[in-house]
LOVOTI-709320 format. One line per 3 residues: number of its first residue (from 0); their letters; for each residue y, x, z of N, C-alpha, C. Coordinates in Angstrom, 3 decimals, m for minus. Each point is the difference from the previous one (the first is absolute). Example, Ala and Ser with C-alpha at 12.3 -4.5 7.8 and 13.67 -1.06 7.14 Angstrom:
<recs>
0) as) m5.690:13.190:7.800:1.190:m0.890:0.000:1.200:0.900:0.000; 1.050:m0.350:m0.720:1.190:0.820:0.060:1.090:m0.770:0.730
</recs>
This chain:
<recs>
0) xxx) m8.818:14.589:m17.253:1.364:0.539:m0.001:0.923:m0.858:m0.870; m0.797:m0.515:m1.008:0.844:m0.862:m0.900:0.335:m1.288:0.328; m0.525:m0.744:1.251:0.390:m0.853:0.127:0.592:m0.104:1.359
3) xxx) 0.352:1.182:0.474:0.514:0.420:0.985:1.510:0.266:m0.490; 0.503:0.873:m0.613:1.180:m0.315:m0.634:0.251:m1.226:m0.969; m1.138:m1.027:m0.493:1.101:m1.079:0.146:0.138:m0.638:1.081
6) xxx) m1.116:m0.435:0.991:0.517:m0.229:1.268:1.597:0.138:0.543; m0.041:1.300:0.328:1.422:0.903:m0.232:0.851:m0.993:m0.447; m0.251:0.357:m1.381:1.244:m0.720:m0.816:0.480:m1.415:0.123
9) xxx) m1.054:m0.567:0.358:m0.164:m1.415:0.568:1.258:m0.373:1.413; m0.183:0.807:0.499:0.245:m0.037:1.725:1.276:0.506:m0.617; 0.732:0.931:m0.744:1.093:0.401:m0.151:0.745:m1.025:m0.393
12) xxx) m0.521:m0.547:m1.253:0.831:m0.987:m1.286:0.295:m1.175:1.537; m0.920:m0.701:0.474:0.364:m0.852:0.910:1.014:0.211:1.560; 0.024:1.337:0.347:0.946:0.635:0.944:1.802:m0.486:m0.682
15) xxx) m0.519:1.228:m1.056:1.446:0.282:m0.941:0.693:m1.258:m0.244; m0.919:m1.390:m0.812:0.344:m0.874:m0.234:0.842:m0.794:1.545; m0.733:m0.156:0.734:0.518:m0.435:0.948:1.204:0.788:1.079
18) xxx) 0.388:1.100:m0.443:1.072:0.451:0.577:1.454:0.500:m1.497; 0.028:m1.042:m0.543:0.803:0.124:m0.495:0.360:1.142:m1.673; m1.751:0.510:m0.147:0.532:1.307:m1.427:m0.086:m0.949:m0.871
21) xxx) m0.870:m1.498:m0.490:m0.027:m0.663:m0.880:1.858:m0.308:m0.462; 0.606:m1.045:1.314:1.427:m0.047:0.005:0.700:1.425:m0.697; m0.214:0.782:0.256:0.757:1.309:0.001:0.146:0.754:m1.554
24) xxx) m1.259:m0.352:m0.362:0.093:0.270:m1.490:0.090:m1.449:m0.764; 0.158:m0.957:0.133:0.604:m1.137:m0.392:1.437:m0.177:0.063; 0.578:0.963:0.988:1.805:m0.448:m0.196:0.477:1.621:m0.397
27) xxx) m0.822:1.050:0.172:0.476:1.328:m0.778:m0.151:m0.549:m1.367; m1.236:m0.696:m1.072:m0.053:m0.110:m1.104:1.262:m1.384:m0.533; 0.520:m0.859:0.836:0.812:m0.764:m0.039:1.675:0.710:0.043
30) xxx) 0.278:0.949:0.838:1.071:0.788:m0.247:0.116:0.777:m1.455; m0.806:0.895:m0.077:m0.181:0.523:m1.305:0.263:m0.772:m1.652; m0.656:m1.124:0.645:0.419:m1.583:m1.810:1.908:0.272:0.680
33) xxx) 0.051:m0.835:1.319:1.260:0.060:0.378:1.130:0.886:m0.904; m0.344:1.703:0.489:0.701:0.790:m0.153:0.337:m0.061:m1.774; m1.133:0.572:m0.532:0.119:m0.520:m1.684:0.500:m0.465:m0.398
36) xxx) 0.459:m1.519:0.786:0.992:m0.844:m0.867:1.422:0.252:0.649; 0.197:0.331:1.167:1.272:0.580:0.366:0.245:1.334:m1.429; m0.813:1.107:0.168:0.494:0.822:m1.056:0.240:m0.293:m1.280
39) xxx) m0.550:m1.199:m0.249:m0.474:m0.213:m1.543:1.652:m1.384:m0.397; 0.374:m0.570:0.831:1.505:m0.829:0.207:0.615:1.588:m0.197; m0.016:0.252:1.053:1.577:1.729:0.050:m0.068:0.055:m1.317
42) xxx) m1.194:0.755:m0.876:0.142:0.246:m1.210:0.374:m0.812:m0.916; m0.447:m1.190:m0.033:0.907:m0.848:m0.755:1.397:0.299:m0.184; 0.618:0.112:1.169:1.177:m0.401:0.403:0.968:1.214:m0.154
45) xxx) m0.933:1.625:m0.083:0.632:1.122:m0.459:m0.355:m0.394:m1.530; m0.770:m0.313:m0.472:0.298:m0.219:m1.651:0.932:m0.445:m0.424; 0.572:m1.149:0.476:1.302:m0.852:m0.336:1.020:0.993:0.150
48) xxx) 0.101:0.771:0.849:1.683:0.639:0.181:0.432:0.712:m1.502; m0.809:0.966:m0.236:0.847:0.417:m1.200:0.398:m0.753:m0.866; m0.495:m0.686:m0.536:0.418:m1.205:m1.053:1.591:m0.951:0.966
51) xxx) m0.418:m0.016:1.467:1.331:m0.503:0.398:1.042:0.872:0.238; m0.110:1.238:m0.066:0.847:0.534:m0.041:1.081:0.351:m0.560; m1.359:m0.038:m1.217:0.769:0.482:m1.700:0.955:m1.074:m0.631
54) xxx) m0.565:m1.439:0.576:0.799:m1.147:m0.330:1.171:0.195:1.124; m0.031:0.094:0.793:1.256:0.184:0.828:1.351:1.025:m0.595; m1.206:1.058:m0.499:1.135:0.659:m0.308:1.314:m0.286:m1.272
57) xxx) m1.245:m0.533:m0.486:0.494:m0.470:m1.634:1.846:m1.090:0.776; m0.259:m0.546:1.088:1.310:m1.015:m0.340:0.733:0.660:1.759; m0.210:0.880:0.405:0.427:0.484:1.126:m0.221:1.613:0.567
60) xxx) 0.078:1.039:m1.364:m0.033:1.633:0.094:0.676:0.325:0.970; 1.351:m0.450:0.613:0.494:0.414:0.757:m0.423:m0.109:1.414; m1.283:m0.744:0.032:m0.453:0.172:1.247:m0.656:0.921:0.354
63) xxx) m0.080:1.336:0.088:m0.875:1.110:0.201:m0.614:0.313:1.205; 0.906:m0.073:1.043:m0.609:0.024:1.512:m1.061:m1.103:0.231; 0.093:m1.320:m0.413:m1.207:m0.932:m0.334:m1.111:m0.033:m0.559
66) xxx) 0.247:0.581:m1.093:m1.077:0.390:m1.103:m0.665:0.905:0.702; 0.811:1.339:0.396:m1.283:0.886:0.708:0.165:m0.497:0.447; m0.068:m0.517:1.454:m0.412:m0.221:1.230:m1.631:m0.422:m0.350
69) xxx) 0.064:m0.995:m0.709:m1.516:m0.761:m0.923:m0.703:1.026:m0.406; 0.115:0.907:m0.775:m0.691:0.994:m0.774:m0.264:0.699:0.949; 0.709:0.409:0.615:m0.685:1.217:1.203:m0.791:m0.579:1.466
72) xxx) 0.053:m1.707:0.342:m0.658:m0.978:0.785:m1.741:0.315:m0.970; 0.142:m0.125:m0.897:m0.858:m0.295:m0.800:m0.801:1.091:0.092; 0.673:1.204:m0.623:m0.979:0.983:0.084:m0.093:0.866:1.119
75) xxx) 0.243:m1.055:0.921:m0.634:0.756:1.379:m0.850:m0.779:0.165; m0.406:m1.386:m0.190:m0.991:m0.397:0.077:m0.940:0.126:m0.253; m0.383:0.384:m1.802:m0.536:1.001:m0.528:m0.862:1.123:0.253
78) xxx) 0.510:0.899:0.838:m0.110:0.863:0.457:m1.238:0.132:1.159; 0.121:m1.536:0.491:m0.977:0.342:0.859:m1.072:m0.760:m0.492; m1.423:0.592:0.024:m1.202:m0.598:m0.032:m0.730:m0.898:1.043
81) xxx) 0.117:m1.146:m0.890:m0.243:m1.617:0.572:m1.607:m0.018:0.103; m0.985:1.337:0.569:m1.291:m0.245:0.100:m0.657:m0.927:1.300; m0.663:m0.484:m0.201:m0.782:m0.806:1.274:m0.224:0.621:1.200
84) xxx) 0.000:1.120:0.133:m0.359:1.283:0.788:1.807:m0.611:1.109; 0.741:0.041:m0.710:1.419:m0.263:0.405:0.013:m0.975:1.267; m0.664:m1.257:m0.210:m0.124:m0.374:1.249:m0.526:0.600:1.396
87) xxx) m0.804:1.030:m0.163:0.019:0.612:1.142:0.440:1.032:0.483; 0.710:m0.253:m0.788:1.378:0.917:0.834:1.573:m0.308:0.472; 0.124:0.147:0.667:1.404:m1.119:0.354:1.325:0.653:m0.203
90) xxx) m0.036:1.346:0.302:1.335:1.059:m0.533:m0.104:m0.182:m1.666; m0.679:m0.049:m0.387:m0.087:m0.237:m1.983:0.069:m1.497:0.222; m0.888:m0.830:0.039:0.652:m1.347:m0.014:1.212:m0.596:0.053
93) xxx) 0.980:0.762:1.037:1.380:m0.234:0.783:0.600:m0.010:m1.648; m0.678:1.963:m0.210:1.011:0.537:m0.838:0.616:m0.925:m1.212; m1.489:m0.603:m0.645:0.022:m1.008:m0.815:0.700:m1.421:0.161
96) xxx) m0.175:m0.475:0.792:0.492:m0.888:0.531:1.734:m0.426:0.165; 0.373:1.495:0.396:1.552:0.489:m0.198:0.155:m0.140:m1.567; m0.616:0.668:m0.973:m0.121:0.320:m0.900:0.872:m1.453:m0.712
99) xxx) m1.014:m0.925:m0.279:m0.109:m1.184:m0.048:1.231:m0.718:0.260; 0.235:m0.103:1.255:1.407:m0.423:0.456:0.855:0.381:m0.671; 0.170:1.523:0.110:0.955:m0.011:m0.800:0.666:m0.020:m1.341
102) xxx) m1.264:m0.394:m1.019:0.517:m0.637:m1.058:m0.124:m1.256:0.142; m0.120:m0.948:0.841:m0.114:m1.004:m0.058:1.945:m0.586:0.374; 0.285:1.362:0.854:1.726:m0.171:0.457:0.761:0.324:m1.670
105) xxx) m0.662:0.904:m0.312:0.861:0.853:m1.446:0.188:m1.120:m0.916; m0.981:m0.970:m0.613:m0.399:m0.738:m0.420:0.586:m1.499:0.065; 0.388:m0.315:1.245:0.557:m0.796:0.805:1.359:m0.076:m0.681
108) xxx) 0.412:1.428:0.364:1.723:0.607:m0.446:0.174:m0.263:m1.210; m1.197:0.530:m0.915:0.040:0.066:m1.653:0.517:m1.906:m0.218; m0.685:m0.627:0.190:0.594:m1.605:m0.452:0.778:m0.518:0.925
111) xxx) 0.393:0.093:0.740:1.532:m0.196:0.940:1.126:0.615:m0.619; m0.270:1.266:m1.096:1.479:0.511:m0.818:m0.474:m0.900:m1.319; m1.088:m0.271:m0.325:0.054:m0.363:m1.442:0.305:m2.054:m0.368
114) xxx) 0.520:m0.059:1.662:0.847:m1.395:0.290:1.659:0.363:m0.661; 0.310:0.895:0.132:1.208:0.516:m0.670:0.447:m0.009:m1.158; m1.419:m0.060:m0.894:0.101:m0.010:m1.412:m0.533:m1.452:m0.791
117) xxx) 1.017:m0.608:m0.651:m0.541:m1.134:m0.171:m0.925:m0.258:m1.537; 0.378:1.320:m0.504:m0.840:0.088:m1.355:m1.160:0.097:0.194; m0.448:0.969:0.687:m0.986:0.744:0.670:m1.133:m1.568:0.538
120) xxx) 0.834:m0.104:1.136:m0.892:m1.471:0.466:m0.885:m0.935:m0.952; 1.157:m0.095:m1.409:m0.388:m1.198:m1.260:m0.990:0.731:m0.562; m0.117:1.152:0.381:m0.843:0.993:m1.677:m1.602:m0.319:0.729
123) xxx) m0.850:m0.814:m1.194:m1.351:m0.731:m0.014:m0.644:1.139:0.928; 0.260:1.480:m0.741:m0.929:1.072:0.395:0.127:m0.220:1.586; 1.254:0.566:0.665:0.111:m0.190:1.156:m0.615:m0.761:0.756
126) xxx) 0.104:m1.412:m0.462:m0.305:m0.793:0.838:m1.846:m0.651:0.404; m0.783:0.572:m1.285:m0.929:0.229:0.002:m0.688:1.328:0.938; 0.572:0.665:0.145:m0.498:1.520:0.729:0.925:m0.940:1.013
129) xxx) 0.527:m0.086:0.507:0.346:m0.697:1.101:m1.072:m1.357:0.973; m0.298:m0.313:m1.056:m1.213:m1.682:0.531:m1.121:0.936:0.150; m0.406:1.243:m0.321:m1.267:0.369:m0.270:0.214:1.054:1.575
132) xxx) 0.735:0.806:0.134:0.487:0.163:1.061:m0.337:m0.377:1.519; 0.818:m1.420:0.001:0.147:m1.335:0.665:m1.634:m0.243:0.685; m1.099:m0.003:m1.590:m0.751:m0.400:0.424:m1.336:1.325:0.649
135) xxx) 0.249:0.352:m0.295:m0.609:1.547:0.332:0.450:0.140:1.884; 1.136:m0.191:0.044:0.410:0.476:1.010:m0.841:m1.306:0.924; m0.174:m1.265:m0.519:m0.559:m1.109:1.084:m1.555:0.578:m0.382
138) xxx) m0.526:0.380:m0.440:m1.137:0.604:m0.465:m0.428:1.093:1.604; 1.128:1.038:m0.246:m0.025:0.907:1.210:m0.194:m0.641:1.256; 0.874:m0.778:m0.005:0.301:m0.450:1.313:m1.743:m1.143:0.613
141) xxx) m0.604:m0.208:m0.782:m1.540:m1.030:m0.431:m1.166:1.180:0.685; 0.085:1.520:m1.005:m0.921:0.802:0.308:0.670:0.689:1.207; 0.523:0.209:0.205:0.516:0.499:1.835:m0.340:m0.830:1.227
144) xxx) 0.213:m1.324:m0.588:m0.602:m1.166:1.263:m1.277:0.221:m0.093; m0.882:0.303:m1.257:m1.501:0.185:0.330:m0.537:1.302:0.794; 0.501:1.081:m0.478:0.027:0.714:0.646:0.244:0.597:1.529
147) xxx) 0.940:m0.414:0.131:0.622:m0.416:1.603:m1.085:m0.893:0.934; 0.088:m0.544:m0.741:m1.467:m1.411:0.891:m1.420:1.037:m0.185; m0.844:0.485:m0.888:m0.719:0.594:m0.483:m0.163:1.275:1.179
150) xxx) 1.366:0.690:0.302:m0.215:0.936:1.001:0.228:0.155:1.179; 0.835:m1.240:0.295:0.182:m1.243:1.314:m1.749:0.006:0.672; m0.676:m0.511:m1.091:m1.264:m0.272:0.468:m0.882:0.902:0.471
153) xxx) m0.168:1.144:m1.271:m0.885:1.419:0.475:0.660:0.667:1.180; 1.001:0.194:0.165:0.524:0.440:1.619:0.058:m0.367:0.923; m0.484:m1.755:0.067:m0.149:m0.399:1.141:m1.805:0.080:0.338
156) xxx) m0.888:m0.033:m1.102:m1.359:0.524:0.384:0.161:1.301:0.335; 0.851:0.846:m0.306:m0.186:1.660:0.112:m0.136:0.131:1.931; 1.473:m0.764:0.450:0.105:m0.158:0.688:m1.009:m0.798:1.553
159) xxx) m0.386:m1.061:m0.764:m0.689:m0.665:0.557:m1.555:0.285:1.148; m0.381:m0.243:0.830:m1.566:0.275:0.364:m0.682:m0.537:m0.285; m1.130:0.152:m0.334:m0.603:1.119:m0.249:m0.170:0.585:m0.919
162) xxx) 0.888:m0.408:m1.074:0.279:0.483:m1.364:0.944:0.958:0.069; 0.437:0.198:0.633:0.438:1.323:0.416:m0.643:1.443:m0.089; m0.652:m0.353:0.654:m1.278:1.195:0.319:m0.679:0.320:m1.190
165) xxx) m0.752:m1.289:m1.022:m0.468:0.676:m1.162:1.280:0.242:m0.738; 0.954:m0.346:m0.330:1.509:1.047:m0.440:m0.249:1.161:0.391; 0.014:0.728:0.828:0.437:0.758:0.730:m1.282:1.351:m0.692
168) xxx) m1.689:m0.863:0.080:m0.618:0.721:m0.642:0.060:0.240:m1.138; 0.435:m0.650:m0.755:m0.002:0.315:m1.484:1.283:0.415:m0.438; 1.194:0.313:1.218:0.913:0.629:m0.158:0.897:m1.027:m1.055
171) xxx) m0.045:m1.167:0.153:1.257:m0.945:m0.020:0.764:m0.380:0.227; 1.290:0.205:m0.343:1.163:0.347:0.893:0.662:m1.352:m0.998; 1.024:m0.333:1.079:1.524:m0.747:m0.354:0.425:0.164:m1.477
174) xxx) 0.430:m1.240:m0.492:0.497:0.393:m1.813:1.170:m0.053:0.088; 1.329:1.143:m0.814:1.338:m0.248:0.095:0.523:m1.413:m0.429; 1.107:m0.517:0.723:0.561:m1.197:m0.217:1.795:0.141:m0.376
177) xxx) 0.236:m1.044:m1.049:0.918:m0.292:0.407:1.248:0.003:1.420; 0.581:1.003:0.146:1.192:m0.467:1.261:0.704:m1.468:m0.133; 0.606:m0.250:0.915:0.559:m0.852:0.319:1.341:m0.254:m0.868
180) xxx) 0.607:0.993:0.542:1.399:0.337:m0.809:m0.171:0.395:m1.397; m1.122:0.580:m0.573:m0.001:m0.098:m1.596:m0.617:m1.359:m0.611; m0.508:m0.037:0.485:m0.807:m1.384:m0.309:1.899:m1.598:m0.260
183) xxx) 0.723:m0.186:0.905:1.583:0.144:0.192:0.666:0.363:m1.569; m0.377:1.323:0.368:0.890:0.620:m1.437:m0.200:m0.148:m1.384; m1.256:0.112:0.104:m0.660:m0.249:m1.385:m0.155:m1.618:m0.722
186) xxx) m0.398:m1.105:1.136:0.321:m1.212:m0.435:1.073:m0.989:m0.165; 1.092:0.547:0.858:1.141:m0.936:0.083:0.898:0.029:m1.428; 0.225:m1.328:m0.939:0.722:0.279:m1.299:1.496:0.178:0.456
189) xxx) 0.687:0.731:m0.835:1.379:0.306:m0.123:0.762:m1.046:0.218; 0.963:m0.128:0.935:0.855:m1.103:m0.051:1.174:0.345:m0.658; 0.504:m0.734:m1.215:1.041:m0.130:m0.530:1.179:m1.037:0.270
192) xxx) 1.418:0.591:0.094:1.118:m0.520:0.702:1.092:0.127:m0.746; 0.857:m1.185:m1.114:0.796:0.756:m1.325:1.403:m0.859:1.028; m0.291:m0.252:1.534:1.257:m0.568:0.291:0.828:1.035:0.752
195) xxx) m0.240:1.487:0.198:0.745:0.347:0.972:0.934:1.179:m1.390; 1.013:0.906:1.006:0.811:0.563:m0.559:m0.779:1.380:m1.124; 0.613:0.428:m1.019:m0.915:0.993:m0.792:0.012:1.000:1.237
198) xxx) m1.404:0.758:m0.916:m0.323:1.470:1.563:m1.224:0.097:m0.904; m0.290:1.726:0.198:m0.643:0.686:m0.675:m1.873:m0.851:m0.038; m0.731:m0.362:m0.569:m1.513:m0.783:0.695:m0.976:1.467:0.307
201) xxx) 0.044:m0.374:1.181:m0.479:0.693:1.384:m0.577:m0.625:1.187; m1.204:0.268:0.358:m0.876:m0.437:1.220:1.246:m0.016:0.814; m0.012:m1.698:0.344:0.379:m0.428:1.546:m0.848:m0.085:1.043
204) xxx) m1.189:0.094:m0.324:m0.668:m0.367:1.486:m1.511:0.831:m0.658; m1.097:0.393:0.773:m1.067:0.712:0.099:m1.080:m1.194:m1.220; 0.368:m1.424:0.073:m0.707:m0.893:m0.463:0.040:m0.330:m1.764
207) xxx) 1.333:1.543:m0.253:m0.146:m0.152:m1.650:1.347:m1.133:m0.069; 0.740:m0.186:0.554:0.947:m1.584:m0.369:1.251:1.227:m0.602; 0.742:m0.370:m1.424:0.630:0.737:m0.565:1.305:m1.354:m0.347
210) xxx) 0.834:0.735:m0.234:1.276:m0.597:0.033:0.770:0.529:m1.637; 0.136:m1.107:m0.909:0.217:m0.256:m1.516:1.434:0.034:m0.014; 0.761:1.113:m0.487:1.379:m0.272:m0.385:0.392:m1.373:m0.619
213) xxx) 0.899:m0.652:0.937:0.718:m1.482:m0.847:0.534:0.634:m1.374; m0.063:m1.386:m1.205:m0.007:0.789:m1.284:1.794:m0.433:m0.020; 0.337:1.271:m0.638:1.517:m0.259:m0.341:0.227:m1.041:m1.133
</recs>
């Protein structure tokens, strides 16, 4: 009997292997590093805000609709739990994903007004939480391409035959992705424009491009 179930086990490991479960838990455990460092950039990058905020405020209080906009981007982000579990689900993924975006727009806004202030710009602090920022954000944009590729891959074995079929047994399903249009939203940097007439800085276009009052 005992060498009848390894037999068994024998004939399985070599089935499985050859229809694709080896692949399958090789790019699920590759999403997962993926995902980590996507969450583990965001957090970075929610650490920085308060400290940029607080410096913002210090040489530009009167911006309040800005300021929150950030604080409340922020702690909606917050709010939602960035567990691994998250990728398989795509209505919570979305949610997050939105999430994301939209401090990445709030954020956007926050240093497109603090072009207005020229003290502000010079002050070391600023401009340090600014480079750190900068680089965080190319950071994001590094662990999203892995990720993206990472689940590019496991969905096309999910998909695939005859790896399909052992999916299907072990109840492996599709990992949430990136959309199209957030994916758009979330990477494109702010375009700044100090040649046209003053006007309130406000999304011109879906792509984040904001428009800088000419300075009097």
């Amino acid at each position: 009997m005992k060498k009848l179930n390894i037999l068994i086990l024998l004939v399985f490991s070599l089935i499985s292997g050859g229809c694709g479960y080896n692949a399958l838990q090789a790019t699920d455990e590759q999403i997962k590093a993926s995902w980590a460092e996507v969450v583990n950039q965001y957090q970075r990058r929610a650490d920085l805000i308060p400290n940029l905020v607080e410096t913002v405020k210090g040489f530009a209080a009167q911006e309040k609709d800005v300021l929150l906009g950030v604080t409340n981007a922020r702690s909606k982000v917050g709010s939602i739990q960035a567990t691994p579990e998250l990728v398989n689900d795509p209505q919570a993924f979305e949610k997050f994903a939105q999430a994301q975006a939209g401090l990445s727009s709030a954020l956007s806004r926050l240093l497109v007004v603090a072009e207005n202030y020229p003290q502000l710009k010079s002050d070391a602090n600023f401009r340090d939480l600014q480079a750190q920022l900068e680089g965080t954000e190319n950071r994001i944009t590094v662990a999203r391409k892995r990720y993206i590729d990472a689940v590019r891959e496991y969905n096309t074995i999910v998909r695939s035959f005859p790896s399909n079929l052992t999916a299907m047994v072990f109840g492996m399903k599709e990992k949430a992705q990136f959309s199209v249009e957030n994916e758009k939203e979330i990477s494109k940097a702010p375009k700044v424009d100090f040649g046209k007439p003053a006007a309130p800085a406000v999304p011109s276009s879906p792509a984040n491009e904001y428009v800088v009052p000419a300075a009097k």
